[in-house]
C-alpha positions in Angstrom: 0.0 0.0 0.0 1.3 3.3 -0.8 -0.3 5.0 1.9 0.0 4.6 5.8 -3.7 3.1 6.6 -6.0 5.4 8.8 -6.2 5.0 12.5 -9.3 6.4 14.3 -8.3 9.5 16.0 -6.9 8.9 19.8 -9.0 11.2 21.4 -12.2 9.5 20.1 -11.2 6.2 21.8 -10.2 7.7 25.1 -13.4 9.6 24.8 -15.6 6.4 24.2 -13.3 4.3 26.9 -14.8 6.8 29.2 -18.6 6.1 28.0 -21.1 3.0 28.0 -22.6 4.3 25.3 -21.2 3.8 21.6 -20.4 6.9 20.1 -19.9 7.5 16.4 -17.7 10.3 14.4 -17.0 10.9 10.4 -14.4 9.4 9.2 -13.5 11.4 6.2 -9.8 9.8 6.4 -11.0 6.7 5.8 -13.4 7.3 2.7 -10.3 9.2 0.9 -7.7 6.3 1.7 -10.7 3.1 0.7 -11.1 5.8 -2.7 -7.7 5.8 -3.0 -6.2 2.0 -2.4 -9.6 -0.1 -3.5 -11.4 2.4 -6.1 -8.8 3.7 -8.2 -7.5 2.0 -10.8 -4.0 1.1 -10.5 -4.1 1.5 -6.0 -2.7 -1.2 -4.7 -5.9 -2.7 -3.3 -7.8 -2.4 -6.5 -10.5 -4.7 -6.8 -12.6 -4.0 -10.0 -15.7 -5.7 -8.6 -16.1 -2.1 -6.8 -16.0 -0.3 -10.4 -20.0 1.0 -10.0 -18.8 2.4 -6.7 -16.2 4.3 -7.8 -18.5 5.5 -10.8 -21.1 6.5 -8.4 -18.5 8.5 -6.4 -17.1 10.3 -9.6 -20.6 11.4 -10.2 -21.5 12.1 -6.4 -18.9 12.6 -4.5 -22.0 12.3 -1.6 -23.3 8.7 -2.4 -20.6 7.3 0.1 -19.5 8.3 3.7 -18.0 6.6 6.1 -18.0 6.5 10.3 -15.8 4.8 13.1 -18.4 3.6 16.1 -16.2 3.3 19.1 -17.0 -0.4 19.4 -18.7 -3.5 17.9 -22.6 -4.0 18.4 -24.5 -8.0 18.8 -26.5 -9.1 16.5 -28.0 -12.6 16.8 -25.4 -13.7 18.8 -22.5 -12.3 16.4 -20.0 -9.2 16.8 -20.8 -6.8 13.3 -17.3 -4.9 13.2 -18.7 -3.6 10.3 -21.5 -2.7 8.8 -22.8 -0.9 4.7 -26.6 0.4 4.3 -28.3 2.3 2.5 -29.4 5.5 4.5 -33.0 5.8 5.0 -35.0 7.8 7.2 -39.0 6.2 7.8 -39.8 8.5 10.1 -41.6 11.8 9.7 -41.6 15.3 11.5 -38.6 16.3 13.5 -37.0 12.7 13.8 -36.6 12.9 10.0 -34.9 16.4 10.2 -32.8 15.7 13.7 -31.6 12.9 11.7 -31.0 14.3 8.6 -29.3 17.5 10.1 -27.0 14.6 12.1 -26.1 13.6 8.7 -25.2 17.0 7.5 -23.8 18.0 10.6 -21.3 15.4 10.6 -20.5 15.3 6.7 -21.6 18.2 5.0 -24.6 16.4 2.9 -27.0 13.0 3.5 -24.9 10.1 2.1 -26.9 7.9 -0.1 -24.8 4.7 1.7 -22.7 4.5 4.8 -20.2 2.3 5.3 -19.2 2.1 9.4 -16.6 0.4 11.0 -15.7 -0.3 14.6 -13.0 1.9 15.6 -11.9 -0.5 18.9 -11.0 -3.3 16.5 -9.3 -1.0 13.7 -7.1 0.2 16.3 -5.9 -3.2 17.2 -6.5 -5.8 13.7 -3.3 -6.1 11.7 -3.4 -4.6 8.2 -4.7 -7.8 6.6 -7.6 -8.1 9.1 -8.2 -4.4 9.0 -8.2 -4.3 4.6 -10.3 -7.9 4.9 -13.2 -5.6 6.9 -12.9 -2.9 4.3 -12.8 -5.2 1.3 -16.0 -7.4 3.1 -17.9 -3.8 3.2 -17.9 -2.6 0.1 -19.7 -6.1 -1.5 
């Protein structure tokens, strides 16, 4: 890789360390550096099954985002370090807009898809576990 891979920022995790509660940030680093090892032709992680992805991007720079939660959540009895949807809001009123303005808040527009990871097992997987989570997120 010709880039040094991203790290979530130290004073999230002491921050969430601190908390029960799982706490979420942007992760702006992260979308440039998957953009620039997995969607570019030629990166050293290029995989051309992402191809519509990084056509989408060219065209929207605000289809994708990304976000490190400070830790893994259960789901039927697994651990989802990671997790891709599509961002939809079925609610009306002020839930819609406190959730849309989170959105914007954080990232500057409402991502069509949004891609988070779990920052507590970034900080500790090698580079072949943490590139295997990355890869596994963007099928």
């Amino acid at each position: 890789m010709d880039q040094i891979r991203p790290f979530p920022p130290t004073d999230f995790m002491d921050q969430a360390e601190e908390e029960e509660a799982i706490r979420l940030i942007p992760a702006p680093d992260l979308k440039k550096w998957v953009v620039a090892n997995y969607l570019t032709i030629g990166g050293p992680l290029y995989n051309p099954d992402h191809d519509h992805i990084a056509e989408l991007l060219h065209d929207n720079e605000e289809f994708l985002a990304f976000a490190w939660a400070s830790s893994a959540y259960k789901s039927k009895q697994a651990m989802v370090l990671g997790q891709c949807e599509k961002v939809m809001f079925n609610v009306g009123g002020w839930r819609k807009a406190r959730q849309e303005q989170q959105m914007r808040d954080w990232f500057g527009f409402v991502p069509t898809y949004l891609i988070t990871v779990d920052a507590s097992f970034c900080e500790r997987a090698n580079d072949t576990e943490f590139c295997y989570l990355l890869e596994h997120e963007l099928y």
